[in-house]
LOLODREN-427394 format. One line per field, with one value per residue (C-alpha): x, y, z. Coordinates in nm, 2 decimals, m for minus. Each point is the difference from the previous one (the first is absolute). Layout:
<sites>
X c(X, ...)
Y c(Y, ...)
Z c(Z, ...)
</sites>
This chain:
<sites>
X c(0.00, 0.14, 0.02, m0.23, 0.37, 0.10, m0.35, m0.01, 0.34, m0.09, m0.32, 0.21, 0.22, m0.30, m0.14, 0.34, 0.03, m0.32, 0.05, 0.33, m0.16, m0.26, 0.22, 0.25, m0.29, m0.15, 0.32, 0.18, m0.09, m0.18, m0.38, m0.07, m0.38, m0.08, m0.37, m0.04, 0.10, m0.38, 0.00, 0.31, m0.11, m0.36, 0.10, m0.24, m0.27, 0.08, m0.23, 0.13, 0.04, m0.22, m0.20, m0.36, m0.10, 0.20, m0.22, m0.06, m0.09, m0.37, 0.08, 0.31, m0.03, 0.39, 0.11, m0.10, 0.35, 0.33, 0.13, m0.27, 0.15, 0.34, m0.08, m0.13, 0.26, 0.26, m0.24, 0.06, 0.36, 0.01, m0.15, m0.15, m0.41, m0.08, 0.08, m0.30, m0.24, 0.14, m0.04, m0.28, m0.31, m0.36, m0.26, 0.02, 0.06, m0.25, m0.05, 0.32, 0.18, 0.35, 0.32, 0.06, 0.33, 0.20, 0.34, m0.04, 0.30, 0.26, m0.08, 0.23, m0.05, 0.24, m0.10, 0.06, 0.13, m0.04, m0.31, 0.21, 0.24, m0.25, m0.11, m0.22, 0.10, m0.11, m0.38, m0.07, m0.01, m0.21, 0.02, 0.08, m0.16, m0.01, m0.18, m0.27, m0.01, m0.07, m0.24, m0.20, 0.01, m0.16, m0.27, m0.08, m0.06, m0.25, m0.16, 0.00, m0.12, m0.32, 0.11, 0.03, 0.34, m0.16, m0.04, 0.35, 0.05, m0.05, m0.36, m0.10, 0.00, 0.09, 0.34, 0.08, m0.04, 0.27, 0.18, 0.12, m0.06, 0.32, 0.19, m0.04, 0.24, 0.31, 0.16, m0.11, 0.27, 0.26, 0.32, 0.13, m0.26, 0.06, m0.33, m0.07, m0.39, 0.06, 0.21, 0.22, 0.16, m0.24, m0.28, m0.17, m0.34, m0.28, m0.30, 0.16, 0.19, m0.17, m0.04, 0.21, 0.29, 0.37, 0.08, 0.04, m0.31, m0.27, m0.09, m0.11, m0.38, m0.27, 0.10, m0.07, 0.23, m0.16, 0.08, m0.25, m0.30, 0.01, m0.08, 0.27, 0.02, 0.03, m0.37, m0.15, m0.31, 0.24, 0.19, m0.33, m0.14, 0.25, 0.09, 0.34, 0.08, 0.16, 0.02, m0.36, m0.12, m0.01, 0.07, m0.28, 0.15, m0.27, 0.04, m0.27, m0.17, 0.07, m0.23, 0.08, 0.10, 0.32, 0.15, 0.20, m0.13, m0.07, 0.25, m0.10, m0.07, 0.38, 0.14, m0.19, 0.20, 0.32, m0.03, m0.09, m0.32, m0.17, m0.21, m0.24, 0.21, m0.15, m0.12, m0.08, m0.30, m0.15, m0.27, 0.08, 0.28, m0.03, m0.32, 0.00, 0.07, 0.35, 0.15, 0.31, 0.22, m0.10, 0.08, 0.26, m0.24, m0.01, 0.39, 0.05, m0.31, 0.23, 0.36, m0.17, m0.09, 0.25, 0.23, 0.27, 0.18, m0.35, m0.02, 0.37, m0.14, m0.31, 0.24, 0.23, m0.29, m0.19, 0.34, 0.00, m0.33, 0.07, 0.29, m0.05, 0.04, m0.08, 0.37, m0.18, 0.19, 0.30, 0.30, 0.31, 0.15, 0.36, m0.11, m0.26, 0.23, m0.08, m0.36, m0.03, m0.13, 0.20, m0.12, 0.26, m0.17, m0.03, 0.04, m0.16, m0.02, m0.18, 0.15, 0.33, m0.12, m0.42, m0.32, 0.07, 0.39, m0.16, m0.31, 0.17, 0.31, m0.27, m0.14, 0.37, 0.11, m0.24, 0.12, 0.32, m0.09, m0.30, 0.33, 0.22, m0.24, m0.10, 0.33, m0.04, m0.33, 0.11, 0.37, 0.09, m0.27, m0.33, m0.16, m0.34, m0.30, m0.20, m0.27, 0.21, 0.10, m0.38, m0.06, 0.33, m0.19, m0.27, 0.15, 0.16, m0.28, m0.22, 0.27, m0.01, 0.23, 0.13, 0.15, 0.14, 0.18, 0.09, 0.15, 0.37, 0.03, 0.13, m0.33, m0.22, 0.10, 0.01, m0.30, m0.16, 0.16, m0.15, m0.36, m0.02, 0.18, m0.21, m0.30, m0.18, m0.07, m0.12, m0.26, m0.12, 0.02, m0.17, m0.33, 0.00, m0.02, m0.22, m0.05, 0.11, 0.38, 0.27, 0.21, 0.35, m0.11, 0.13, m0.36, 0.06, m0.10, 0.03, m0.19, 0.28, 0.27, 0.37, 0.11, 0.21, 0.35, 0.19, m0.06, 0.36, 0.03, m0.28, m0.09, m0.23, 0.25, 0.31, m0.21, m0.11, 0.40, 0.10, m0.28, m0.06, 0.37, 0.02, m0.27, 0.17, 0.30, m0.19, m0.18, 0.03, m0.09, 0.03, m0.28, m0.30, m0.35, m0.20, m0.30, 0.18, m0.23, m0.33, 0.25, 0.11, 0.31, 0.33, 0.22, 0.29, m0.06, m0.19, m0.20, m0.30, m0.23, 0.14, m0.30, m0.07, m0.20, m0.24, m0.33, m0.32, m0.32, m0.27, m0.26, m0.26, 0.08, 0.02, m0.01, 0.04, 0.35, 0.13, 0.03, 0.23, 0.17, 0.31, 0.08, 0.27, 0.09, 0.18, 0.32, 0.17, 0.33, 0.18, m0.06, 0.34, m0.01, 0.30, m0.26, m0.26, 0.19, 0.14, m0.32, m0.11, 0.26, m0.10, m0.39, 0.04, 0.24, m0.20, m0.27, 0.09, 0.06, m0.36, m0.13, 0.20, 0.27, 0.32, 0.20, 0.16, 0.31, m0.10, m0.09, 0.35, 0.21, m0.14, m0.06, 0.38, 0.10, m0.22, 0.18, 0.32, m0.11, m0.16, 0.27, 0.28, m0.19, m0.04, 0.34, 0.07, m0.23, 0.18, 0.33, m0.16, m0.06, 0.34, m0.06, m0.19, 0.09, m0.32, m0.07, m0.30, m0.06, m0.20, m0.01, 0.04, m0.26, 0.20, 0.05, 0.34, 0.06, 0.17, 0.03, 0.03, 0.18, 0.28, 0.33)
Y c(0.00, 0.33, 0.28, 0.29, 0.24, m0.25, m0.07, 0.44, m0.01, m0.30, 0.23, 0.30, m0.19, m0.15, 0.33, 0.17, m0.30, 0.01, 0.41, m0.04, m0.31, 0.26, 0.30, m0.21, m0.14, 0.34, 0.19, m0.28, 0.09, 0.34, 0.01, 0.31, 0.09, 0.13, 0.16, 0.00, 0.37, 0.12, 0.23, 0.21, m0.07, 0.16, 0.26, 0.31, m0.22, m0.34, m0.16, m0.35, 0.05, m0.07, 0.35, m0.14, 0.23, 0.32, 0.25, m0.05, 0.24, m0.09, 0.05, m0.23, m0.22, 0.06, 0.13, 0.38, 0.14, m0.22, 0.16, m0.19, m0.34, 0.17, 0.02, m0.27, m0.18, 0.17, m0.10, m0.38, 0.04, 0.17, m0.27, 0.20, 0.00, 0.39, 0.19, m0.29, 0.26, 0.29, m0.10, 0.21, m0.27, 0.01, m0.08, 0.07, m0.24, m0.27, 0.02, m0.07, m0.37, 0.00, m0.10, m0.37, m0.01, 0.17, m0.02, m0.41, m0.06, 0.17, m0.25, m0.24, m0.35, m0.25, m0.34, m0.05, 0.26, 0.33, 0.15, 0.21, m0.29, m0.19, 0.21, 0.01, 0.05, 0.32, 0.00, m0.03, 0.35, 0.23, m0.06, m0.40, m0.29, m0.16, 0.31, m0.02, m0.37, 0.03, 0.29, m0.23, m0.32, 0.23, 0.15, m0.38, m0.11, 0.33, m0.16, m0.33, 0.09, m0.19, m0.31, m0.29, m0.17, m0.30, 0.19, 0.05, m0.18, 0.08, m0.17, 0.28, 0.34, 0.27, m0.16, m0.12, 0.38, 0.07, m0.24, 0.08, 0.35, m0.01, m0.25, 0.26, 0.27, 0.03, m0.13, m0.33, m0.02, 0.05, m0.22, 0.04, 0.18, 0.11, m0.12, m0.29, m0.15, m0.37, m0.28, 0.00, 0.37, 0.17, 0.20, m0.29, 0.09, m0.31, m0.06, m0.25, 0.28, 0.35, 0.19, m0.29, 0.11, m0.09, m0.26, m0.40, m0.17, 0.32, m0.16, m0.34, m0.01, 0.24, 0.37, 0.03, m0.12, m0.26, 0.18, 0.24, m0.13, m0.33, m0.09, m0.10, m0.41, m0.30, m0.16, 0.14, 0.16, 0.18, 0.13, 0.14, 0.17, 0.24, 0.04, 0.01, m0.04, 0.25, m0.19, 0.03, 0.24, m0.02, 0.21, 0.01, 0.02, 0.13, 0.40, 0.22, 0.05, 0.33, 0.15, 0.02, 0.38, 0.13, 0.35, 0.27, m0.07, 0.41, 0.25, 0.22, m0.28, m0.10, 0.37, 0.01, m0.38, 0.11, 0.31, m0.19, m0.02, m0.21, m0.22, m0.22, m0.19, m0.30, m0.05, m0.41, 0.10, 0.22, m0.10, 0.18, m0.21, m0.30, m0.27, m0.14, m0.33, m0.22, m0.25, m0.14, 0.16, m0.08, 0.33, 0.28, 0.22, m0.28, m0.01, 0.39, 0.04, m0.26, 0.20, 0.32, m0.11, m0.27, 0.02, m0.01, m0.33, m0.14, m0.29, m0.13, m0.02, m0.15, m0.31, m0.04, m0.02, m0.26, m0.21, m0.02, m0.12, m0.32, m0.12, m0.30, m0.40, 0.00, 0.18, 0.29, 0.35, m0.13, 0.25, 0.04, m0.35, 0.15, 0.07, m0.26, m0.05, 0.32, 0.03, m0.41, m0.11, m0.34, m0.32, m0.06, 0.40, 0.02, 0.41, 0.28, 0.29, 0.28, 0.32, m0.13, m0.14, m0.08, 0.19, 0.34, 0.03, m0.01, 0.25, 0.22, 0.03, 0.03, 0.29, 0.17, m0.01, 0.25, 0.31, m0.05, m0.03, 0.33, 0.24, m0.12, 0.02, 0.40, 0.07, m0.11, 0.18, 0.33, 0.03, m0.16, m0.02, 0.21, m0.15, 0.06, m0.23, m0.13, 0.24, 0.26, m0.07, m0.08, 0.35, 0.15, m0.21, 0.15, 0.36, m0.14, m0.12, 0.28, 0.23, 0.21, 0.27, 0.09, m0.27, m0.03, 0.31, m0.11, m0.36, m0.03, m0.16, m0.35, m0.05, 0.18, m0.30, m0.25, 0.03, 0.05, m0.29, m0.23, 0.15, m0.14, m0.36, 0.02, 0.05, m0.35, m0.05, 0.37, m0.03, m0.30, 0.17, 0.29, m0.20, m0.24, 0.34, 0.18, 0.39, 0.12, m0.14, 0.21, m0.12, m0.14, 0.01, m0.31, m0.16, m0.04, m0.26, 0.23, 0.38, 0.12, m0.20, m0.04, 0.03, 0.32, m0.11, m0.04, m0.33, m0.20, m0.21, m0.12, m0.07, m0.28, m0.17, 0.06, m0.17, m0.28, m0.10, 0.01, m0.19, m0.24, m0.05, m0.09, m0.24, m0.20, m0.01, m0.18, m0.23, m0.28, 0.15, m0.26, m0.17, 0.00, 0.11, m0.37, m0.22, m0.23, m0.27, 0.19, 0.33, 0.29, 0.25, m0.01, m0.34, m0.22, 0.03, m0.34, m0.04, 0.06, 0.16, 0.31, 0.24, 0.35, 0.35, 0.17, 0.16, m0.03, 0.17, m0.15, m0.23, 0.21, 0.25, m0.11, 0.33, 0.34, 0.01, m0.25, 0.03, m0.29, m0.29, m0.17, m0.33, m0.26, m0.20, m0.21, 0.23, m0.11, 0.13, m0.03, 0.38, m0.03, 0.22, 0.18, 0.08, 0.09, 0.24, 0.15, 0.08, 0.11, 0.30, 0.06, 0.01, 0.26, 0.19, m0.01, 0.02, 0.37, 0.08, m0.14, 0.31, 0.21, 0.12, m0.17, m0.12, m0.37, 0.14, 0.10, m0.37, m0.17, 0.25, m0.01, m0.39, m0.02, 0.26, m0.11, m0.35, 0.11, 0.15, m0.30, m0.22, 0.26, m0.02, m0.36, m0.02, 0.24, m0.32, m0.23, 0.13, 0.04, m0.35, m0.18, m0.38, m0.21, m0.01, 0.13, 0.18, 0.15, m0.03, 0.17, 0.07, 0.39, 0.18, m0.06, m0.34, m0.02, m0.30, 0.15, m0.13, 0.22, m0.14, 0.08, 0.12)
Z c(0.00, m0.11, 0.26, m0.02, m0.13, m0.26, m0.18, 0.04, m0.18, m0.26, m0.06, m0.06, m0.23, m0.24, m0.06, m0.04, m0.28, m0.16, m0.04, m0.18, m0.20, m0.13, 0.03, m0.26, m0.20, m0.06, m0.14, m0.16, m0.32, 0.13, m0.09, m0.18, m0.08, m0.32, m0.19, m0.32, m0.01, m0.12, 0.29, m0.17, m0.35, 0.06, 0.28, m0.17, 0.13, 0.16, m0.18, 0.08, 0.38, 0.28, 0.07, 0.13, 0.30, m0.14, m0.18, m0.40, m0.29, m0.09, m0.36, m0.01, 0.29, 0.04, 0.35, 0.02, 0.08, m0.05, 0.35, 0.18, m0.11, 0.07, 0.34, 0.05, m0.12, 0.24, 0.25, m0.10, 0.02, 0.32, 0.18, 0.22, 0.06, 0.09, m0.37, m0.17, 0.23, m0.15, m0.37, m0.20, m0.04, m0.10, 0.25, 0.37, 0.31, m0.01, m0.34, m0.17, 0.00, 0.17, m0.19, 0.17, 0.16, m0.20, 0.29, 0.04, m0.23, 0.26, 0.28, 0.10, 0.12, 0.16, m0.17, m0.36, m0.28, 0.07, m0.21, m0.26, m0.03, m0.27, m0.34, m0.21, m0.42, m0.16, m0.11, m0.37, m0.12, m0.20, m0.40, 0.09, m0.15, 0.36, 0.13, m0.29, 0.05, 0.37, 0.00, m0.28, 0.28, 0.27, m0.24, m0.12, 0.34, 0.06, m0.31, 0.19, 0.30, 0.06, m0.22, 0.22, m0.01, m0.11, m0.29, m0.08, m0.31, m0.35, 0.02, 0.14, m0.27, 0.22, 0.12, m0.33, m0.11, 0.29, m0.12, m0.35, 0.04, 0.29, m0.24, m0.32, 0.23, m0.09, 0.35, m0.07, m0.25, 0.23, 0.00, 0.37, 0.22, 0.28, 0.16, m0.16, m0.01, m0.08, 0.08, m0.24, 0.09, m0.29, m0.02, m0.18, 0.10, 0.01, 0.16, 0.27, 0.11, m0.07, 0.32, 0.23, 0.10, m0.06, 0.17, 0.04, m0.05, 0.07, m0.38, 0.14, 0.11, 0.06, m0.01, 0.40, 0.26, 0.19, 0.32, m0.15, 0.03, 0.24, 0.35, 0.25, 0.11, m0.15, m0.09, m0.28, 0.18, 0.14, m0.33, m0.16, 0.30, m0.11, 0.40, 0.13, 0.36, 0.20, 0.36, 0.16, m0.23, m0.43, m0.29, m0.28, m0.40, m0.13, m0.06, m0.07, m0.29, m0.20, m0.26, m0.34, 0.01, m0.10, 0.10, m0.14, m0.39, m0.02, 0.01, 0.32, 0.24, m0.13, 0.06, 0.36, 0.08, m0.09, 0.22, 0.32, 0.05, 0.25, m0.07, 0.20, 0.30, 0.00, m0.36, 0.08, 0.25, m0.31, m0.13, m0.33, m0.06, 0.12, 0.00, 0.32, m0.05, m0.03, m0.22, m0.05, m0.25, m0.30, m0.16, m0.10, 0.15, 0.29, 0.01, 0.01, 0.32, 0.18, m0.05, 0.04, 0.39, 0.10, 0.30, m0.29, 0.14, 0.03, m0.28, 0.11, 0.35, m0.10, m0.20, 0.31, 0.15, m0.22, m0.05, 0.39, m0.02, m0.18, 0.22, 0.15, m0.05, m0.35, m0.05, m0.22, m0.04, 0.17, 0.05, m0.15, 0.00, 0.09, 0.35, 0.09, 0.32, 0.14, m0.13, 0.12, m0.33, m0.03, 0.16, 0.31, 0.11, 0.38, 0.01, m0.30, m0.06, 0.12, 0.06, m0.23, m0.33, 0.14, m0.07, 0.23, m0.18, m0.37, 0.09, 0.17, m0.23, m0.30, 0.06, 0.16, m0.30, m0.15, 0.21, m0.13, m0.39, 0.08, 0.09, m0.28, m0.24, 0.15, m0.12, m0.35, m0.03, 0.12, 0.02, m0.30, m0.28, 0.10, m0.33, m0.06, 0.01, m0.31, 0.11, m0.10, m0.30, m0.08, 0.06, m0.24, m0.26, 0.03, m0.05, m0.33, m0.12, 0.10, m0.17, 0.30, m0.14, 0.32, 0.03, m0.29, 0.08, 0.32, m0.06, m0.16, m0.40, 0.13, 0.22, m0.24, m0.30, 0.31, 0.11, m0.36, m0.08, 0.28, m0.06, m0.34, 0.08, 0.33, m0.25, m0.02, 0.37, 0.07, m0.24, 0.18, 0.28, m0.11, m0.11, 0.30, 0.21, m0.23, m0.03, 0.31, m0.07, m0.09, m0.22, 0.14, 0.34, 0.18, 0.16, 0.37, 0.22, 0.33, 0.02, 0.12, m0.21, 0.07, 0.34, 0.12, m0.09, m0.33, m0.20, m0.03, 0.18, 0.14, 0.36, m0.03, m0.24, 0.19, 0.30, m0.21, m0.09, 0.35, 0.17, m0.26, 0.00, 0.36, m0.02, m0.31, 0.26, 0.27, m0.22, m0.26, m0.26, m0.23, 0.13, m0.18, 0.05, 0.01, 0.14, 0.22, 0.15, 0.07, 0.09, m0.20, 0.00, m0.11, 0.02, m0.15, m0.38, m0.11, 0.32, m0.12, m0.30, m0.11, 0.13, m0.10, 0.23, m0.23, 0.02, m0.13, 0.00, 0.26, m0.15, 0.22, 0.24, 0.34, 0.19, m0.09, 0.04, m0.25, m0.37, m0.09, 0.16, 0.03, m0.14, 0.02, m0.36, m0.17, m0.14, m0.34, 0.11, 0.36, 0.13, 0.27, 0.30, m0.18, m0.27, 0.22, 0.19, m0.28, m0.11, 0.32, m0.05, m0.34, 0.12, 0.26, m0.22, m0.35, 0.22, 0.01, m0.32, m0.03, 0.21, m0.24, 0.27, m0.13, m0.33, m0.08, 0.07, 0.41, 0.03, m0.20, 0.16, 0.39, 0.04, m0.08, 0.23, 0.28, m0.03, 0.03, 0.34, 0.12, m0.10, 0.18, 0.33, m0.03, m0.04, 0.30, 0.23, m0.12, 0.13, 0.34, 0.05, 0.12, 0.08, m0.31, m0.38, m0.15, m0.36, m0.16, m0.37, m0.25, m0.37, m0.12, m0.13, m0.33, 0.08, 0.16, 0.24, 0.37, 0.33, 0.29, 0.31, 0.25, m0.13)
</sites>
């Protein structure tokens, strides 16, 4: 037994090692952070940078005076809270939104990288194919919006009209992109994988993560309740129910948004928005309600916590092999785990990992790129095509062709647009899922999707996730690939409605392809992420970009546990985002 000084010394010396660890890993090479360079390129106007909640010309929609953004962009730099109150804004207290943490990228933590140790690569700019391509993705999913995903497939004419309008643009075409949207490092655009994601396996299956939509436990009553158990208490998936409506589609309630208005605080209880009733997700408009409300590390809980749930003798989601010892997941087992490698280590380490991937990512978004959101450059299209000549005159040459230029290949879907929202549209206006659309802070990265990496990346740590998602023996949930009978999560409408509160249901079926908790997970990330982009907040590039660099937080602050644990071998394994095999363990 060590005395009280030496265990106070040993402790002095592990965090002494873990700091210069990190402090080497951080500078070795140095991270640098880098934008696009938009914000220099357009400075008459910052037309590409984040202004939502500064005052805006009503003729051009651009800020009203470039100072404004000027200061507040000194007041991002500053790090310092009190010159945000002194910037000029529109409405008063109480009726103005507030700029969301703009200082939460100088913070400092003592467990894993630092938050300004991991970057982000520059945005795709104005006059880019990528741009174009990704502002097209975010307009077809407005378009989509109240198709169910079991309507995503070319059966069904409205996503086959999405289809092979986004694979006429020119970014399709591209050799070695730097976001890639299909397995094969391409653009390569199908209907397996429109709308999925990037990574391994989000193609295999139904477009939902199973962790979506199903019930925690291990019989299948208890699978399509839809019910996941949270100790004595239980968390419902269903989500409410939002009306068909979508917001910002005329140019003054778009102006009034990106000045900061208010809106309603609780827009859920409204009765002009939403029905009153729940259903699973079955819907982009489905998907958005449930990102615009979660608890933002919400889902990954909700999986720990239905992988916890089907523990037991039946050997479903087992952990990691590499340290069954610990976790007591071998035969000869006479002590488990608990708080090291059990239930209360994973559930607790899932959600810690999101503070550390909100602050890095604060830093991207307003210390480093301040890039608009899609919203915005709905409403620059609009001016174009108005031919407001005020702005014509306001906006340099290289953003007057650019944006001409993305109006016309942009062309196809607004038109659709424009008659599925009928007179009252204005034309280029992104539709908006949420009255009061993007949230009050800049758009790259994104929070939700740096959130999704790191959580989702913790739990591929702590479990096998090479097992597959099966009916074993009168049981369902994840086990030893060939088990059982492949099973897939989906939902389907009710045959008769049962109460007033169900639409659909949730059924368990047979599944063509093995859908691996790698795969599911996966998707999970790209779910909550995309999810986002349905609402019309975010771009494919906030999603590819953030996942990655919420891993590589996750995977530092694993690696800073591991070092603290000095007696067993152990390692935690996982595959990448992009597929790369590593194994995390003591050094």
């Amino acid at each position: 037994m060590t005395s009280n000084n030496q265990r106070n010394n040993a402790s002095f010396e592990y965090r002494k090692y873990i700091a210069t660890k990190n402090y080497r890993a951080s500078t070795v090479p140095l991270v640098t952070h880098e934008s696009n360079r938009d914000e220099e390129k357009h400075k008459s106007t910052f037309l590409m940078n984040f202004t939502k909640g500064l005052k805006h010309d009503k003729d051009t929609g651009l800020v009203s005076k470039t100072s404004d953004y000027e200061d507040f962009r000194d007041a991002i730099l500053g790090g310092y809270i009190e010159p945000f109150h002194a910037i000029d804004v529109s409405f008063p207290p109480g009726k103005r939104r507030l700029w969301e943490a703009p200082t939460a990228g100088f913070v400092f933590d003592t467990q894993g990288p630092d938050g300004q140790a991991v970057t982000m690569a520059p945005a795709p700019e104005l006059g880019s194919d990528e741009l174009t391509f990704e502002m097209g993705e975010v307009y077809e999913l407005s378009y989509l919006r109240d198709l169910a995903f079991g309507k995503f497939n070319c059966k069904n004419k409205m996503f086959k009209e999405s289809l092979t309008f986004l694979q006429s643009l020119a970014f399709t075409k591209s050799t070695n992109p730097a976001r890639p949207r299909s397995r094969d490092g391409l653009v390569n655009l199908s209907e397996s994988n429109l709308f999925r994601g990037s990574s391994p396996k989000v193609e295999d299956g139904p477009y939902l993560s199973c962790f979506m939509v199903m019930g925690g436990g291990k019989k299948e009553r208890n699978i399509t309740s839809g019910e996941i158990i949270f100790g004595a208490q239980s968390i419902d998936q269903r989500v409410p129910v939002a009306k068909s409506k979508n917001f910002m589609t005329n140019f003054n309630e778009f102006l009034s948004v990106q000045n900061g208005e208010k809106t309603s605080n609780n827009p859920i209880t409204d009765p002009e928005f939403y029905t009153g009733e729940k259903q699973f997700i079955e819907t982009p408009r489905d998907l958005a309600t449930y990102v615009h409300f979660d608890a933002l590390y919400q889902a990954y809980l909700n999986a720990c916590l239905i992988l916890l749930s089907q523990k037991g003798k039946e050997g479903l989601a087992p952990y990691d092999p590499s340290f069954n010892r610990l976790s007591g997941e071998f035969s000869e087992a006479t002590a488990g785990g608990f708080a090291l490698y059990g239930g209360p280590h994973i559930l607790s380490l899932v959600t810690e990992v999101a503070t550390r991937a909100l602050k890095a990512v604060r830093y991207q978004k307003f210390q480093v790129h301040r890039r608009c959101r899609p919203e915005a450059i709905g409403g620059l299209l609009n001016r174009v095509n108005a031919k407001n000549t005020k702005f014509k005159s306001k906006i340099n040459k290289s953003a007057d062709n650019s944006l001409s230029k993305m109006l016309q290949d942009l062309d196809g879907v607004l038109k659709r647009i424009e008659k599925q929202e009928g007179k009252s549209y204005d034309f280029g206006l992104l539709p908006m899922a949420f009255r009061e659309g993007s949230p009050m802070h800049p758009a790259y990265g994104a929070g939700h999707a740096t959130v999704a990496g790191a959580c989702v990346t913790v739990l591929k740590a702590f479990f096998d996730t090479s097992s597959v998602l099966q009916k074993v023996e009168g049981v369902i949930g994840f086990a030893k690939a060939g088990t059982g009978e492949n099973v897939k999560i989906i939902t389907k409408p009710c045959d008769k409605k049962s109460d007033t509160y169900t639409t659909n249901k949730i059924s368990v079926e047979p599944s063509d392809v093995p859908l691996t908790l790698e795969g599911e997970l996966n998707k999970l990330a790209a779910n909550i992420s995309i999810g986002r982009n349905m609402g019309g907040v975010h771009y494919f590039s906030d999603y590819y970009d953030s996942v990655r660099m919420g891993e590589e937080i996750a995977i530092g602050i694993l690696k800073d546990q591991a070092e603290g644990y000095p007696f067993d071998e152990f390692e935690l394994s996982l595959n990448t985002f992009d597929g790369k095999a590593i194994t995390i363990g003591r050094t």
